[in-house]
C-alpha positions in Angstrom: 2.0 -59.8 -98.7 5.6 -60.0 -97.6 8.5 -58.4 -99.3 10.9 -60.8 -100.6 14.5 -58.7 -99.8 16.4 -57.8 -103.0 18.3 -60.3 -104.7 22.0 -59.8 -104.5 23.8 -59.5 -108.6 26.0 -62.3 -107.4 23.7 -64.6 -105.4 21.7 -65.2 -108.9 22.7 -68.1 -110.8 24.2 -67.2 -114.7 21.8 -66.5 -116.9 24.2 -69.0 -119.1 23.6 -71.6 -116.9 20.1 -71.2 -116.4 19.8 -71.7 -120.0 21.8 -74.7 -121.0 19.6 -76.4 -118.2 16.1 -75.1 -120.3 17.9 -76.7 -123.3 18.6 -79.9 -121.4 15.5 -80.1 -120.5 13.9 -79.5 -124.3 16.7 -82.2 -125.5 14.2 -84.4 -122.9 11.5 -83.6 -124.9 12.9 -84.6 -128.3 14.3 -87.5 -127.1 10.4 -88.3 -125.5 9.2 -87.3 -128.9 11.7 -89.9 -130.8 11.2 -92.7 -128.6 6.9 -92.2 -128.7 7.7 -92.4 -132.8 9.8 -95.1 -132.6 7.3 -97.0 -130.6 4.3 -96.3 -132.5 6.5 -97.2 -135.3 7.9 -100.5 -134.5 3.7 -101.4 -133.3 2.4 -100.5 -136.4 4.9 -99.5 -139.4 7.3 -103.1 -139.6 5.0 -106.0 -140.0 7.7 -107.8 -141.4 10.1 -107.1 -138.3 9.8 -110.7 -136.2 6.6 -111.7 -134.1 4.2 -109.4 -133.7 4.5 -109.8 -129.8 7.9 -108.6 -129.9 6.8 -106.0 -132.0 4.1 -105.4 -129.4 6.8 -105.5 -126.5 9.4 -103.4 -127.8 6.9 -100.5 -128.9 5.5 -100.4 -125.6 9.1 -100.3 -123.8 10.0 -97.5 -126.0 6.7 -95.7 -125.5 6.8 -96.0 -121.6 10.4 -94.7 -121.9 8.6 -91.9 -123.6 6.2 -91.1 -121.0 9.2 -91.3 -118.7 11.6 -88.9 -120.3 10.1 -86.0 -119.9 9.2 -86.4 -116.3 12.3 -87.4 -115.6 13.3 -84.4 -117.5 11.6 -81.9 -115.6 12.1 -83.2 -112.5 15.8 -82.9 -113.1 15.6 -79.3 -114.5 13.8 -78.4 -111.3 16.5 -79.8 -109.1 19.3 -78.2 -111.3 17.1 -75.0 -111.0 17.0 -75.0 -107.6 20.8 -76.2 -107.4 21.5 -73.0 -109.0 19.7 -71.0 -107.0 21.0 -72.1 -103.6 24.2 -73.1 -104.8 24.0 -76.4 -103.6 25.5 -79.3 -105.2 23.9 -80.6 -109.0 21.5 -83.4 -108.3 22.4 -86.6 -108.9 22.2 -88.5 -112.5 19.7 -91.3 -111.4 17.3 -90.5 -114.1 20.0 -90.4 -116.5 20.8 -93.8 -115.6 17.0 -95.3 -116.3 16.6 -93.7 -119.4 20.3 -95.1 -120.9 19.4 -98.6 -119.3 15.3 -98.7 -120.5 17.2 -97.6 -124.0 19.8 -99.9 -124.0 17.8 -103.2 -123.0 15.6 -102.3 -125.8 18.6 -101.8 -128.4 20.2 -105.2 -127.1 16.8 -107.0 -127.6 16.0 -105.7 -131.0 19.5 -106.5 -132.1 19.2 -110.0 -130.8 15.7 -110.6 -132.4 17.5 -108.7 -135.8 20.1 -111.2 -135.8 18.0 -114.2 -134.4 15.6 -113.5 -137.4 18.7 -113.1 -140.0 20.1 -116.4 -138.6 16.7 -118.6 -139.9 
């Protein structure tokens, strides 16, 4: 086994930072865990919300956006991890960008099949 050399007190990342990236990444989780709800929701709790192939649609958006999050989520907390550890720049927000597009596509459609609905 080969000994790792001593870590230097300022080479280590904050402690500070180091958690308000494990919170990040638990705010992934909730977010997964709200968008799985909402899914399973809009499948099976609002009959009386349009077709039941939108219904179908935008359950299973949001519940692929919920398989995604946390992924995404612990990818990013790795790179940020590692980021911190090497000093290197903070990785970029791609993820951040899928998640807030997958979430606003669904909020656009369910607002135009709210007010499509309204409008007949």
């Amino acid at each position: 086994m080969a000994d790792t050399p001593p870590v230097e007190p300022d080479s280590r990342p904050d402690e500070r930072f180091t958690l308000a990236s494990e919170r990040t990444f638990l705010a992934w989780i909730r977010t997964s865990l709200g968008l799985l709800a909402g899914g399973i929701a809009m499948v099976h709790l609002v009959p009386e919300f349009s077709t039941g192939s939108t219904r179908t649609l935008l359950g299973t958006v949001m519940i692929l956006l919920a398989v995604a999050a946390p992924i995404a989520g612990l990818r990013r907390w790795l790179q940020v991890r590692q980021a911190l550890e090497s000093g290197a720049d903070m990785p970029d927000a791609r993820d951040l960008w899928v998640l807030a597009i997958g979430s606003t596509a669904v909020a656009v459609f369910a607002g135009v099949v709210t007010v499509a609905g309204a409008l007949h």
